[in-house]
C-alpha positions in Angstrom: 0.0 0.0 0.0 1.6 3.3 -1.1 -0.6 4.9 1.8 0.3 5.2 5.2 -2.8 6.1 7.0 -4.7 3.5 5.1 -2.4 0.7 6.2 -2.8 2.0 9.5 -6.5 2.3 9.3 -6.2 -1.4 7.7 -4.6 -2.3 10.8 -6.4 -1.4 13.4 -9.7 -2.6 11.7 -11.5 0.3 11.6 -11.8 -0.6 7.6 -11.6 -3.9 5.2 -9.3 -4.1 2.4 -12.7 -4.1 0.2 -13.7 -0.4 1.4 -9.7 0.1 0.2 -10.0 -1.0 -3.0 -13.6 0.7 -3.5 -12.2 4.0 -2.0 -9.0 3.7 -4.4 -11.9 3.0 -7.5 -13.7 5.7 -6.8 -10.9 8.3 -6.4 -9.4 7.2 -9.6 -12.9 7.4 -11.3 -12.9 11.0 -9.8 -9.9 11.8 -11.2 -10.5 10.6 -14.4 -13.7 12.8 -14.7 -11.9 15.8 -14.1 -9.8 15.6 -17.0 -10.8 18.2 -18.9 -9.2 18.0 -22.5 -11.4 21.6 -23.6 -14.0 19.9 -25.8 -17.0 20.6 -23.7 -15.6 24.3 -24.2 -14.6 24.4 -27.9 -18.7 23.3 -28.2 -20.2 25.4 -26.3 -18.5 28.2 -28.3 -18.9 26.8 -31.8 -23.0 26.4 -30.8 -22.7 30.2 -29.4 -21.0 31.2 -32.4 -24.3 29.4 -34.7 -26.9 31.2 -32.8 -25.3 34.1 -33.2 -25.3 33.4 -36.9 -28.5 32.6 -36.9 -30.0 35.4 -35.0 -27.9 37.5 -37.0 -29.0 36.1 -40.2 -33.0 36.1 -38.8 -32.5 39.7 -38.0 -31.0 40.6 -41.9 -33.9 38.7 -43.5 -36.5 40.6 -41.1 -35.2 43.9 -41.8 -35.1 42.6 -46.0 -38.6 41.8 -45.2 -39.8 44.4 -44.0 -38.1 47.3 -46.4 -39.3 45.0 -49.0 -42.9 45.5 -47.3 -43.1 49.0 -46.9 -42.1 49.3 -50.9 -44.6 46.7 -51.3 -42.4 45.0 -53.2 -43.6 41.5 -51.3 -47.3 42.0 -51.9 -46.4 42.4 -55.7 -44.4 39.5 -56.1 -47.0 37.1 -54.2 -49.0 38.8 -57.0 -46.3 38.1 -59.4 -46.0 34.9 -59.1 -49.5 33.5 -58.5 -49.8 35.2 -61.7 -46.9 33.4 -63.6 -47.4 29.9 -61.9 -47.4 27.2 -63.7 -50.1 24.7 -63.4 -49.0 21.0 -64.1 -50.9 18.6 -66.2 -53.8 16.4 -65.2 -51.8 13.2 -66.0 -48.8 14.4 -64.4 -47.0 11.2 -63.1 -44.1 12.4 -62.3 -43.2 12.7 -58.7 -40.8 15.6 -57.6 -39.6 15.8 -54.9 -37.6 19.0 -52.8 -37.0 19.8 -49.6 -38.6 23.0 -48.1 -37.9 23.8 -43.9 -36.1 20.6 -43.3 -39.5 18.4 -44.7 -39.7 16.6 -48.1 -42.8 17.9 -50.4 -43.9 16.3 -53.6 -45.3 17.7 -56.8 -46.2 15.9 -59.6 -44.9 17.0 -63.0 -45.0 15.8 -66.4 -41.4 14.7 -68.6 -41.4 18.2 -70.0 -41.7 20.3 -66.3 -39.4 17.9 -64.8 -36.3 18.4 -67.7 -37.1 22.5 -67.1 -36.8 22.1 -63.2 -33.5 20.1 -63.8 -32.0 22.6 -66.3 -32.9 25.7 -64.1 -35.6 27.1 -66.0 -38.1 26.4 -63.6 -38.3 26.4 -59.7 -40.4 26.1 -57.0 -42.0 28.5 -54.5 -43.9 27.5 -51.5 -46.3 30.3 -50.2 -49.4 29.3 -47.3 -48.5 25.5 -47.8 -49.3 25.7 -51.8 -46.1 25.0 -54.1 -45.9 27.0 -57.3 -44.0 26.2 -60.1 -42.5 30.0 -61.5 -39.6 31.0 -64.1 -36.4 30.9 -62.6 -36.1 34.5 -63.2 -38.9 35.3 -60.5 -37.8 32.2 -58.0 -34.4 34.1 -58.0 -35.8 37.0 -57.4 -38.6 35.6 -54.9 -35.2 33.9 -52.9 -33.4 37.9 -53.1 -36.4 39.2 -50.9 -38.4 36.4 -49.4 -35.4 33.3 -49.3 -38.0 31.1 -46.8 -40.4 30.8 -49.6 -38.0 29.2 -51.8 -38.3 25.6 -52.5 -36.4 24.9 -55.2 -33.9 27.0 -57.0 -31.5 25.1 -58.9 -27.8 26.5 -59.5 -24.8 25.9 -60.7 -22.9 25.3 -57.4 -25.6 22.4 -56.7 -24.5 20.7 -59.8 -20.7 21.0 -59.6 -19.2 17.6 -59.8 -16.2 16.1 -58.1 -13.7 13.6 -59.8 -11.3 11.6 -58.4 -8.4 10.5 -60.1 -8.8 7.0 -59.0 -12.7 7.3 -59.4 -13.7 3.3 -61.1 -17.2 4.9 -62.3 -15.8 7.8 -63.5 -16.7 6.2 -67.2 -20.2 5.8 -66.2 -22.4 9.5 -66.1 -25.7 9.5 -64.0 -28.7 10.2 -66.3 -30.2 13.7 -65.2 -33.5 12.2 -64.2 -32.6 10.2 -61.8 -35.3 10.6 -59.1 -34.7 10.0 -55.0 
């Protein structure tokens, strides 16, 4: 025993070599807690740093919003582009899908809508839980005032491929209609 007073203690029987051994668990246990390698603070600063980000960013699109409201620049392009939607075919079959607020919504398109979506000519705005299919023109400028009404605005950074040298299916090219 590298401590005195426990062997002592051990001695005169006030203790059992169990309570030792549970006393010497525990402390190490302790110990080990209290190693503090600075994640827990690295993490609390990165999520600080987020919210900040995001309050920030909330606070931008508010005051966008609401100079855009006082021009009534918003009331015109809800106008706009309930004007300009596009209304897809009865026999539509086609299921599109996009993501909108962190949920997946559907619309069904035909071969023609679904070729102008993936080439950017088309995109999707989602206004009072009703999906419109506009020009791409008007989604882009839909996403400069009102960006939370945007469902689906394709660009080019979203279709910017990496290759790998080493890639083994580099020969083989994934057919733009590929659905998920």
């Amino acid at each position: 025993m590298a401590n005195p007073f426990q062997e002592q203690l051990l001695k005169a029987g006030l203790v059992s070599k169990q309570k030792v051994r549970d006393t010497k668990t525990q402390k190490r246990r302790d110990k080990k807690a209290k190693v503090d390698d600075g994640s827990d603070l690295l993490k609390k600063e990165i999520a600080a740093k987020k919210l900040a980000q995001i309050a920030k960013d909330k606070q931008l699109n508010e005051q966008r919003f609401k100079e855009a409201s006082e021009k009534g620049l918003v009331r015109g392009l809800v106008t706009e582009f309930k004007k300009f939607a596009i209304s897809p075919a009865r026999d539509a079959d086609i299921k599109f899908n996009y993501t909108f607020e962190n949920k997946i919504f559907s619309l069904y398109v035909d071969q023609k809508m679904q070729g102008q979506l993936l080439k950017g000519q088309l995109g999707i705005i989602r206004h009072e839980d009703v999906s419109y299919l506009v020009p791409h023109k008007l989604v882009e400028r839909v996403n400069l005032l009102v960006p939370a009404w945007v469902g689906y605005l394709w660009s080019k950074e979203d279709n910017v491929e990496v290759v790998e040298e080493d890639d083994p299916y580099a020969d083989y090219v994934i057919p733009d209609d590929l659905m998920w």
